[in-house]
N, CA, C and O atoms as a Maestro MAE file, in Angstrom:
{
 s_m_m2io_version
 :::
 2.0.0
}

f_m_ct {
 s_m_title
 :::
 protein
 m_atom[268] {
  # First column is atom index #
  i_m_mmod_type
  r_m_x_coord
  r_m_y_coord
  r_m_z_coord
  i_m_residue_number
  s_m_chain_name
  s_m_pdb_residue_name
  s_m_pdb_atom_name
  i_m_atomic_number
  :::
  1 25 0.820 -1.194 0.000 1 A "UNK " " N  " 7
  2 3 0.000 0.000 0.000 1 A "UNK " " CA " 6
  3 2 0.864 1.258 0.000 1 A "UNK " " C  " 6
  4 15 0.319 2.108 -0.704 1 A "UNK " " O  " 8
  5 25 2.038 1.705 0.540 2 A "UNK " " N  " 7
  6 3 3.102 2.552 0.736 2 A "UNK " " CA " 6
  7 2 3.724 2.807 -0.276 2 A "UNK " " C  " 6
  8 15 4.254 3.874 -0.585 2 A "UNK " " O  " 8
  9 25 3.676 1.488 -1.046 3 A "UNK " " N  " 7
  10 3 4.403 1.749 -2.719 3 A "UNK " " CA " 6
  11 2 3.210 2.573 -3.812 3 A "UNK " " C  " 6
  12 15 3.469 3.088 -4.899 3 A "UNK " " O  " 8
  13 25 2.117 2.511 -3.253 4 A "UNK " " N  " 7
  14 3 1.241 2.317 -4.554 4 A "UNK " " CA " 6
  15 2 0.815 3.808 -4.249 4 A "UNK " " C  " 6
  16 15 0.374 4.466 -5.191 4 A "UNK " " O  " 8
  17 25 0.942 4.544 -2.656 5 A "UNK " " N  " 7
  18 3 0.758 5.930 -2.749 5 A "UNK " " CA " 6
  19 2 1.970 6.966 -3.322 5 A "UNK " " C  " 6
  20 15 1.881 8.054 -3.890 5 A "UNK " " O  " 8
  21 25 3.361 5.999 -2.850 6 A "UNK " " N  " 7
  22 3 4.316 6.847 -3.403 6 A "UNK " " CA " 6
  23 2 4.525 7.031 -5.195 6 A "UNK " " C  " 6
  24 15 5.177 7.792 -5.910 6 A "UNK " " O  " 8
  25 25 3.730 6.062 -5.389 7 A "UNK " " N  " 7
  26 3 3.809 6.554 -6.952 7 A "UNK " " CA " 6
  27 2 2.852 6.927 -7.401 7 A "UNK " " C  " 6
  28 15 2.863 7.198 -8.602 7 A "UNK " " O  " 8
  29 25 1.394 7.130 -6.487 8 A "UNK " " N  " 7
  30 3 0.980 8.270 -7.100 8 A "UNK " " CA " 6
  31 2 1.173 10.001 -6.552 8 A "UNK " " C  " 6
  32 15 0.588 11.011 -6.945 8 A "UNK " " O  " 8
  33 25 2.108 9.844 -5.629 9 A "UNK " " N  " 7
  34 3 2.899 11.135 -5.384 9 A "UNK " " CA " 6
  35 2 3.506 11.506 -6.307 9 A "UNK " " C  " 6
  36 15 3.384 12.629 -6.795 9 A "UNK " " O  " 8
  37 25 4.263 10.633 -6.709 10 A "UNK " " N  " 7
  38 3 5.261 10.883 -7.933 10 A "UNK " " CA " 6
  39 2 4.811 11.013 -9.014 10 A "UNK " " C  " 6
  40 15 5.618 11.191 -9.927 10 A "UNK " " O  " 8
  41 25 3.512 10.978 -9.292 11 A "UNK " " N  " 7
  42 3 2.531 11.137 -10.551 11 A "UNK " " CA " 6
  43 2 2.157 12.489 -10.468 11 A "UNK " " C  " 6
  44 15 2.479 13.378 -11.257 11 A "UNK " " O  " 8
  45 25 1.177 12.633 -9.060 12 A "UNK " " N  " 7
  46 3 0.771 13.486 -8.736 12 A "UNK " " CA " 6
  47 2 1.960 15.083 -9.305 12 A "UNK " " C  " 6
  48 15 1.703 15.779 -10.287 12 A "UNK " " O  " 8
  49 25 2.903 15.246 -8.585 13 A "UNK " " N  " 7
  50 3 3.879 16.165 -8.435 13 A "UNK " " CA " 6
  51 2 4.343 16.290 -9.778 13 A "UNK " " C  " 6
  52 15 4.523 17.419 -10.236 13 A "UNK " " O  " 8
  53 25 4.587 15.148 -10.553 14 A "UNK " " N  " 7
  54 3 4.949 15.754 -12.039 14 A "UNK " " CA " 6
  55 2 3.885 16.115 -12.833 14 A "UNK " " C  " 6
  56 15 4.211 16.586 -13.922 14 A "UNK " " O  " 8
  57 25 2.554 16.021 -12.575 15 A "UNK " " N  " 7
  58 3 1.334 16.163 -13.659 15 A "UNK " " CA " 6
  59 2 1.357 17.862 -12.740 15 A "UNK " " C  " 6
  60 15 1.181 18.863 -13.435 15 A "UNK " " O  " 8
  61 25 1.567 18.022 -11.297 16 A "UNK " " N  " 7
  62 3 1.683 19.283 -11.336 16 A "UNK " " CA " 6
  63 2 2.513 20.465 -11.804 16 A "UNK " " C  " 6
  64 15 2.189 21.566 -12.247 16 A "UNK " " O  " 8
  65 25 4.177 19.652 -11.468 17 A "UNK " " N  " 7
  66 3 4.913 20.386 -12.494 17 A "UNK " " CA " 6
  67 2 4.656 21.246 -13.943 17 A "UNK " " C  " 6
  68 15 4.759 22.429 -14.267 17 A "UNK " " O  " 8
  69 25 4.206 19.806 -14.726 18 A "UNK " " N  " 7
  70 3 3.846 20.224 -15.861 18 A "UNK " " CA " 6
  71 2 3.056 21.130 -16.455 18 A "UNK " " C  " 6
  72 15 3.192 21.848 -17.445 18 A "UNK " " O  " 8
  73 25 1.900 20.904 -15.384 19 A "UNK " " N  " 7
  74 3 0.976 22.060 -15.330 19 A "UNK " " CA " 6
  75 2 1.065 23.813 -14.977 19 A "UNK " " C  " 6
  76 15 0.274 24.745 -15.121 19 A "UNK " " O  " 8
  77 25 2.401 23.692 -14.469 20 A "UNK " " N  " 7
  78 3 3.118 25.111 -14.072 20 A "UNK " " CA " 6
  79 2 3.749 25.992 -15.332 20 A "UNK " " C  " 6
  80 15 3.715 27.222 -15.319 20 A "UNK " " O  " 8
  81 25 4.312 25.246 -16.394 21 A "UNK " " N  " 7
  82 3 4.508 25.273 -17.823 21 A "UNK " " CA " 6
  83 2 3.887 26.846 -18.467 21 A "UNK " " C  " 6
  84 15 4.726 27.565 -19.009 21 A "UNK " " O  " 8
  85 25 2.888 27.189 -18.416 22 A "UNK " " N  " 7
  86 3 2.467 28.161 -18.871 22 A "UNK " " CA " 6
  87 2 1.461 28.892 -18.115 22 A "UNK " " C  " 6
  88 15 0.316 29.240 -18.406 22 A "UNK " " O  " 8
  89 25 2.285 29.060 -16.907 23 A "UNK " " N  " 7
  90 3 1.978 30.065 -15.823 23 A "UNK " " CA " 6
  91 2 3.132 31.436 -16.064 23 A "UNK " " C  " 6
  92 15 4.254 31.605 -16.543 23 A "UNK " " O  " 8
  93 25 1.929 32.335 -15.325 24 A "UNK " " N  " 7
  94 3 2.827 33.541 -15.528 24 A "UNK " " CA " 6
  95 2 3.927 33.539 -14.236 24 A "UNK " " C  " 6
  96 15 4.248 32.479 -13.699 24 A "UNK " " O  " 8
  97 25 4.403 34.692 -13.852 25 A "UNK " " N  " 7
  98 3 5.438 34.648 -12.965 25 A "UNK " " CA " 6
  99 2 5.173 34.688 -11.595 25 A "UNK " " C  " 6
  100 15 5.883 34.197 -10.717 25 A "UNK " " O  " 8
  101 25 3.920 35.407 -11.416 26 A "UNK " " N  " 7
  102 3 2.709 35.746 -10.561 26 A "UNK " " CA " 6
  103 2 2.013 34.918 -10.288 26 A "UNK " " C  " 6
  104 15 1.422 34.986 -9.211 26 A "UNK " " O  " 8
  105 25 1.825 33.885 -11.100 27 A "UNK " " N  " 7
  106 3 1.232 32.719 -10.881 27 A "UNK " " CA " 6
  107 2 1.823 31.949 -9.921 27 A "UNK " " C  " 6
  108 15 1.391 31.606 -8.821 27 A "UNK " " O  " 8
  109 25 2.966 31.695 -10.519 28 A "UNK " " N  " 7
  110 3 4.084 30.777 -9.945 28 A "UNK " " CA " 6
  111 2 4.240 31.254 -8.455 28 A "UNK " " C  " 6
  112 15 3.712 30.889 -7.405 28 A "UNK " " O  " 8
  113 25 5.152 32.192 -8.767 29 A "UNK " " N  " 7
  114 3 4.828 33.126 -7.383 29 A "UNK " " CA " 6
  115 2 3.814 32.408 -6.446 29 A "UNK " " C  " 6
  116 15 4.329 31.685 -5.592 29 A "UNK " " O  " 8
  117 25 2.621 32.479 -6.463 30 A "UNK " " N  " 7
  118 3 1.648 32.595 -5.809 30 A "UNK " " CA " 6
  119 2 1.519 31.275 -5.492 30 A "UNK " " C  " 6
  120 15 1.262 30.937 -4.336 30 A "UNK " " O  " 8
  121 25 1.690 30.351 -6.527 31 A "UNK " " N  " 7
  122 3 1.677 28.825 -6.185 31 A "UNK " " CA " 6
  123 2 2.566 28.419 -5.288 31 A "UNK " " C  " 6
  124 15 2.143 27.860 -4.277 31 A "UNK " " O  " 8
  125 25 4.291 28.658 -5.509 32 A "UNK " " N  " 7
  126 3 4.718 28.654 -4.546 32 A "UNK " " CA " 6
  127 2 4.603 28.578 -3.444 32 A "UNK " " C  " 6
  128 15 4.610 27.492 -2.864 32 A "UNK " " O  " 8
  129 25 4.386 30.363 -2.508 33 A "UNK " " N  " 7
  130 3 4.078 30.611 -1.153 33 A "UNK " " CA " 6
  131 2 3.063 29.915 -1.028 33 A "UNK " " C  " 6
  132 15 3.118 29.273 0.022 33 A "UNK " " O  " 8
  133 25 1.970 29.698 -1.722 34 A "UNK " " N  " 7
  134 3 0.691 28.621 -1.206 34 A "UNK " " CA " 6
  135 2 0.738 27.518 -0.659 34 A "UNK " " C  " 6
  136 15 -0.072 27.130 0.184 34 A "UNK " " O  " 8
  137 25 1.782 26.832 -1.117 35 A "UNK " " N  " 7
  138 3 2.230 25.993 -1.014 35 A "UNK " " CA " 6
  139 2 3.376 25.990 0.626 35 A "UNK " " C  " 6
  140 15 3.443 25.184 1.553 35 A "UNK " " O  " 8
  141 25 3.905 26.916 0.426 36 A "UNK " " N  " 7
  142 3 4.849 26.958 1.426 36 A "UNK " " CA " 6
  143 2 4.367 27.126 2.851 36 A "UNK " " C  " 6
  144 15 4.834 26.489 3.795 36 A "UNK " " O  " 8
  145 25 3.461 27.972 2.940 37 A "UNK " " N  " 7
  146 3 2.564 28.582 3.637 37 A "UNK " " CA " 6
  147 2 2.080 27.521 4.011 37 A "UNK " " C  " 6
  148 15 2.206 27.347 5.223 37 A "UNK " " O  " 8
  149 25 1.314 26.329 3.198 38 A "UNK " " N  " 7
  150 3 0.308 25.489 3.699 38 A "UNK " " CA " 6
  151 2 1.485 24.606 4.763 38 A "UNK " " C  " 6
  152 15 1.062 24.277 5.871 38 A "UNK " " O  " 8
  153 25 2.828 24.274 4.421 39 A "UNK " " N  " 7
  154 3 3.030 23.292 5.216 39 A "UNK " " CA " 6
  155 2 4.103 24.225 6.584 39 A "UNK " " C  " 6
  156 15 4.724 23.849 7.578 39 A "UNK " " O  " 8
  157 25 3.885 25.375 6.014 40 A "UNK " " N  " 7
  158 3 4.326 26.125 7.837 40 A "UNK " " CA " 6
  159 2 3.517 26.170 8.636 40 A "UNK " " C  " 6
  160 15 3.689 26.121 9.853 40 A "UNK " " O  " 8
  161 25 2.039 26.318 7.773 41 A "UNK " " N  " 7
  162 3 0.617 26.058 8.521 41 A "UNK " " CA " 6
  163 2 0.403 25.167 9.748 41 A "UNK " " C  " 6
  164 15 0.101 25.185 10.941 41 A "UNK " " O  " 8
  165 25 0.786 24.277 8.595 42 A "UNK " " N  " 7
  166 3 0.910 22.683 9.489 42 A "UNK " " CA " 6
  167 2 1.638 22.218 10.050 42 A "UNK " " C  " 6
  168 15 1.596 21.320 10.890 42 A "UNK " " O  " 8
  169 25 2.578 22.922 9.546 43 A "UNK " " N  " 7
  170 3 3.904 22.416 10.681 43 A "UNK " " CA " 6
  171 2 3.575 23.065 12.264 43 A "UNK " " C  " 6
  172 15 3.711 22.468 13.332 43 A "UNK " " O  " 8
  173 25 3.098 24.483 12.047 44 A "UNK " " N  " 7
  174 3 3.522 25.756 12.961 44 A "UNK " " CA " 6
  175 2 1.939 25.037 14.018 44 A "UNK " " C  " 6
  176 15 2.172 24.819 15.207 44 A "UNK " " O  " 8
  177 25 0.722 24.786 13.579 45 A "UNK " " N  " 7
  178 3 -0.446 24.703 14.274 45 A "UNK " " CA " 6
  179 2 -1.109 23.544 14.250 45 A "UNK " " C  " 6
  180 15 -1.820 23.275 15.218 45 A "UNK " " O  " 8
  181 25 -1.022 22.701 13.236 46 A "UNK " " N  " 7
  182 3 -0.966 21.125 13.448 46 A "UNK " " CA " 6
  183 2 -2.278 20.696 13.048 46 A "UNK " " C  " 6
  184 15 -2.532 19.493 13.110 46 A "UNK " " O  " 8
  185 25 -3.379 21.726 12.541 47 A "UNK " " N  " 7
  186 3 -5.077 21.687 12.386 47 A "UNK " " CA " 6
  187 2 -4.961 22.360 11.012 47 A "UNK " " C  " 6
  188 15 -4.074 23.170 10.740 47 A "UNK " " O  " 8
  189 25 -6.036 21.918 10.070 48 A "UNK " " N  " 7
  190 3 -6.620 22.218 8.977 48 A "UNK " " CA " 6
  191 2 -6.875 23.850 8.918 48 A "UNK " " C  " 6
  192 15 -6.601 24.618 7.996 48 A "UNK " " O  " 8
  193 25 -7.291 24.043 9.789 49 A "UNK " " N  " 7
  194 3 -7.466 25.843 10.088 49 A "UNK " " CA " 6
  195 2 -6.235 26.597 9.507 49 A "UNK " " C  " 6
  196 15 -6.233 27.427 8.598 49 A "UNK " " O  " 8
  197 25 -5.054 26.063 10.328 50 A "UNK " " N  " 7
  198 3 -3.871 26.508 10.491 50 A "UNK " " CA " 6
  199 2 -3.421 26.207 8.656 50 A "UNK " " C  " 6
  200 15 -3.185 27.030 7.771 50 A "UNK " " O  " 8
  201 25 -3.439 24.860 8.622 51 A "UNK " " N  " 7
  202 3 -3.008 24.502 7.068 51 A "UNK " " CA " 6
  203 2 -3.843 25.684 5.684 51 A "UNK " " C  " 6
  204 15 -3.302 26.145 4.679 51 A "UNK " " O  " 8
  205 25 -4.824 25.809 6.016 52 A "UNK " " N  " 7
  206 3 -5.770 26.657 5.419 52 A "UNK " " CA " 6
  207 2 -5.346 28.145 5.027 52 A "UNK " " C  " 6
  208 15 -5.118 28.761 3.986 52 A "UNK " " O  " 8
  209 25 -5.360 28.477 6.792 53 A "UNK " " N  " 7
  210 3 -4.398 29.923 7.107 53 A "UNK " " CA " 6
  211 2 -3.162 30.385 6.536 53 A "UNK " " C  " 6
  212 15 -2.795 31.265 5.757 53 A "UNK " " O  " 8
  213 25 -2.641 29.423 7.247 54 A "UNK " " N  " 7
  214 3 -1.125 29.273 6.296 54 A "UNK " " CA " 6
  215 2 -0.881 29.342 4.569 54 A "UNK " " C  " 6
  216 15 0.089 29.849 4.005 54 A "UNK " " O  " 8
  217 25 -1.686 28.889 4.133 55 A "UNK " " N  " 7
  218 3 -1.858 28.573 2.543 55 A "UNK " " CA " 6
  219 2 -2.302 29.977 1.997 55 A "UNK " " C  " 6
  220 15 -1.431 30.479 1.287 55 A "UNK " " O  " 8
  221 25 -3.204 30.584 2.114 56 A "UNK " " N  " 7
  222 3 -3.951 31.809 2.131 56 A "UNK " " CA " 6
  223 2 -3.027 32.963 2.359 56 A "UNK " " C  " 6
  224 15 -2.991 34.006 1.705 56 A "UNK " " O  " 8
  225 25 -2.344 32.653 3.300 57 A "UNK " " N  " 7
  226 3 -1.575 34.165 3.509 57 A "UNK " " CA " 6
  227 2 0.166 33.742 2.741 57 A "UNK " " C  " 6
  228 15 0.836 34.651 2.250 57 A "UNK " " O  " 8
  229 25 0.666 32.321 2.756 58 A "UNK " " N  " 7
  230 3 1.698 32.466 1.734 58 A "UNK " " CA " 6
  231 2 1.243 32.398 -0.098 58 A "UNK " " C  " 6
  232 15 2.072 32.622 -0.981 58 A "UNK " " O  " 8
  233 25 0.109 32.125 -0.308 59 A "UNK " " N  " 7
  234 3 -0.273 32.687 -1.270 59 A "UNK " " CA " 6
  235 2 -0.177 34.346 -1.562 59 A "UNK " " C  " 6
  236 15 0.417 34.779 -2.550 59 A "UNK " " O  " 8
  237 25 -0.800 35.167 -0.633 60 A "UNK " " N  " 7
  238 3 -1.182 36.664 -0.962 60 A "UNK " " CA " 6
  239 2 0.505 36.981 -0.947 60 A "UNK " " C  " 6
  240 15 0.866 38.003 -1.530 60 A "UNK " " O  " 8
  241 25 1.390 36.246 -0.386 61 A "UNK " " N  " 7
  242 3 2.488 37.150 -0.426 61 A "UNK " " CA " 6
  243 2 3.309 36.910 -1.496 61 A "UNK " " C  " 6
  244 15 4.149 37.571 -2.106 61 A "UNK " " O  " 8
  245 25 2.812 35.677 -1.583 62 A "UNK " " N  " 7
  246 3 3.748 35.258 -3.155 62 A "UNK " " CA " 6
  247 2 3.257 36.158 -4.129 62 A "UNK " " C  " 6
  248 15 4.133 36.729 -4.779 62 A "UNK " " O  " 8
  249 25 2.034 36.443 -4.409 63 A "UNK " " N  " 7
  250 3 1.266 36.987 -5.235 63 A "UNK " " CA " 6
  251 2 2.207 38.415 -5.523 63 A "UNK " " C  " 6
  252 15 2.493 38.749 -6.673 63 A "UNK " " O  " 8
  253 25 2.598 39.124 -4.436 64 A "UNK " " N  " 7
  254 3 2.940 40.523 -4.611 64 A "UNK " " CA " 6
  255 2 4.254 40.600 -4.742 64 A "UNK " " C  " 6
  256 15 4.682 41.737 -4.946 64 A "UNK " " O  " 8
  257 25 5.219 39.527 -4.674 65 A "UNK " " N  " 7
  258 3 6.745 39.711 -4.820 65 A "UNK " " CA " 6
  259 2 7.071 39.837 -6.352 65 A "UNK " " C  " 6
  260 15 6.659 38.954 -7.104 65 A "UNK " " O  " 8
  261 25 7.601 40.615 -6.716 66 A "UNK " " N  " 7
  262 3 8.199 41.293 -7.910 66 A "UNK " " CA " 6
  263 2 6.885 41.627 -8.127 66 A "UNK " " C  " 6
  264 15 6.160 40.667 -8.389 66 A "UNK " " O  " 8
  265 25 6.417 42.604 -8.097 67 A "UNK " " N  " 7
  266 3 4.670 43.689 -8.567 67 A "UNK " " CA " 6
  267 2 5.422 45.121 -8.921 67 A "UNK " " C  " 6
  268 15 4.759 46.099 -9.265 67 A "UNK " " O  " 8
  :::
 }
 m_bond[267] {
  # First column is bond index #
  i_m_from
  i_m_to
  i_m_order
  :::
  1 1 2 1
  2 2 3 1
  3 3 4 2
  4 3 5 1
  5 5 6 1
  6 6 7 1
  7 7 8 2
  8 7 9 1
  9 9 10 1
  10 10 11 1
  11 11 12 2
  12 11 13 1
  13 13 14 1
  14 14 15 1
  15 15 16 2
  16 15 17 1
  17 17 18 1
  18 18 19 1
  19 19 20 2
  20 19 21 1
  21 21 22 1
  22 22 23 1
  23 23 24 2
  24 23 25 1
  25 25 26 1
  26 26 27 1
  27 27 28 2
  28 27 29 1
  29 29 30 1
  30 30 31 1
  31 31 32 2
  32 31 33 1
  33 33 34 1
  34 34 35 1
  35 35 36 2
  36 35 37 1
  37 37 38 1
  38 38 39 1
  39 39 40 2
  40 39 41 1
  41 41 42 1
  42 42 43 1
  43 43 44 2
  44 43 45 1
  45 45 46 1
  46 46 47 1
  47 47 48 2
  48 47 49 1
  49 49 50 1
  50 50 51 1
  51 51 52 2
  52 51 53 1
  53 53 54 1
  54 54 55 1
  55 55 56 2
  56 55 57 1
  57 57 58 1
  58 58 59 1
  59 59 60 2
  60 59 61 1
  61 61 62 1
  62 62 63 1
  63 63 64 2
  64 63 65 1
  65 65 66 1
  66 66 67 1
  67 67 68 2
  68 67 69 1
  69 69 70 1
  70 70 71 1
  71 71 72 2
  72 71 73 1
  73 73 74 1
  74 74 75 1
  75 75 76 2
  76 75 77 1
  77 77 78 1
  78 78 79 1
  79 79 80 2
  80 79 81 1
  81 81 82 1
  82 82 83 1
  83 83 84 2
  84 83 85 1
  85 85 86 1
  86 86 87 1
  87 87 88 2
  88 87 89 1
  89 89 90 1
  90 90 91 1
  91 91 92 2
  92 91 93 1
  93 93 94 1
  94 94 95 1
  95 95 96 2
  96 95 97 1
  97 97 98 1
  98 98 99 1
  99 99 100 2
  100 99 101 1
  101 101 102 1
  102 102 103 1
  103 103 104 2
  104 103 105 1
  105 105 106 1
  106 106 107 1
  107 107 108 2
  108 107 109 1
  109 109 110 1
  110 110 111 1
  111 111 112 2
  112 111 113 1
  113 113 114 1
  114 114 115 1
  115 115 116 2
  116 115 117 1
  117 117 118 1
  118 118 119 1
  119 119 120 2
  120 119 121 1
  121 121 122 1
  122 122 123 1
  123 123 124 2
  124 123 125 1
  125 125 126 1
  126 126 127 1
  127 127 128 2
  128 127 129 1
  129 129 130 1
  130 130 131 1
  131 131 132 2
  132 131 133 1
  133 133 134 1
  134 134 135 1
  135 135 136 2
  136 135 137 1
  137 137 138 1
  138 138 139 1
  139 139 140 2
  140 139 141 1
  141 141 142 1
  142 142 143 1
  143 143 144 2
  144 143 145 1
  145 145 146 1
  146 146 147 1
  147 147 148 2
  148 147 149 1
  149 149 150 1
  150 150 151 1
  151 151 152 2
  152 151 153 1
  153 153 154 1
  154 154 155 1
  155 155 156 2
  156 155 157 1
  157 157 158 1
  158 158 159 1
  159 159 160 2
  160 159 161 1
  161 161 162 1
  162 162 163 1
  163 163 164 2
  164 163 165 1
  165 165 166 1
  166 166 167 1
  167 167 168 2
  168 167 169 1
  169 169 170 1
  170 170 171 1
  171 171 172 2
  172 171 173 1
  173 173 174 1
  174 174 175 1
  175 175 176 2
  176 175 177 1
  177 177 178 1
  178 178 179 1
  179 179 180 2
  180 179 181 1
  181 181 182 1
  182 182 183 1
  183 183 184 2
  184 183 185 1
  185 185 186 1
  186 186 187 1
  187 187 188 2
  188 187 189 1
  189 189 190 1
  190 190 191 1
  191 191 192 2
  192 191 193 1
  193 193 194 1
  194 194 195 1
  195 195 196 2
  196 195 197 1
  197 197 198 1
  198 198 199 1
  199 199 200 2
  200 199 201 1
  201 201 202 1
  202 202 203 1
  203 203 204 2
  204 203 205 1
  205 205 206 1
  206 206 207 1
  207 207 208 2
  208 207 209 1
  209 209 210 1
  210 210 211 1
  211 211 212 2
  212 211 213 1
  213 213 214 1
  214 214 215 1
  215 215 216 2
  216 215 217 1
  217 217 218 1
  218 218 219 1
  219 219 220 2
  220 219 221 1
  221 221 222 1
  222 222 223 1
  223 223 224 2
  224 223 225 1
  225 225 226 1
  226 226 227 1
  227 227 228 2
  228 227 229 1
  229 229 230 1
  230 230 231 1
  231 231 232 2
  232 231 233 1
  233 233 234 1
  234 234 235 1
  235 235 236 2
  236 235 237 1
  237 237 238 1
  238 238 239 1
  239 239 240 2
  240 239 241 1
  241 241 242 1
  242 242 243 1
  243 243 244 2
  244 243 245 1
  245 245 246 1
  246 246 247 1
  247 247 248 2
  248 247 249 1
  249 249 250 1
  250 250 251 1
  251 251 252 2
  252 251 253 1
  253 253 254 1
  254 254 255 1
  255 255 256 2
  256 255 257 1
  257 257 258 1
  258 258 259 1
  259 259 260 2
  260 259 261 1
  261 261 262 1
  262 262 263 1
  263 263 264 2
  264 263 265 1
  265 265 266 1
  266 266 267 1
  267 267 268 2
  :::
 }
}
């Protein structure tokens, strides 16, 4: 069962990659901190709230770096 999620991680993460392809810079940006955000979220508060929170506000900041 451990094998069969790690490869669809590994699916997962490159079908997202790919999908980053013809994003703008702002985009990216934004995906990024969203991303980053979500797992300081979770790291920092340990609840969905927090993961949520977290995601939301490293999004808005990604959003505005190089504007």
């Amino acid at each position: 069962m451990k094998s069969k999620m790690k490869m669809i991680s590994v699916v997962f993460v490159a079908l997202s990659l790919a999908a980053c392809a013809q994003m703008s810079k702002t985009q990216k940006n934004t995906a990024i901190g969203a991303a980053i955000g979500g797992v300081a979220g979770n790291a920092i508060g340990g609840t969905t709230g927090a993961t949520l929170g977290g995601a939301a506000l490293g999004g808005l900041i990604g959003s505005q770096i190089n504007k």
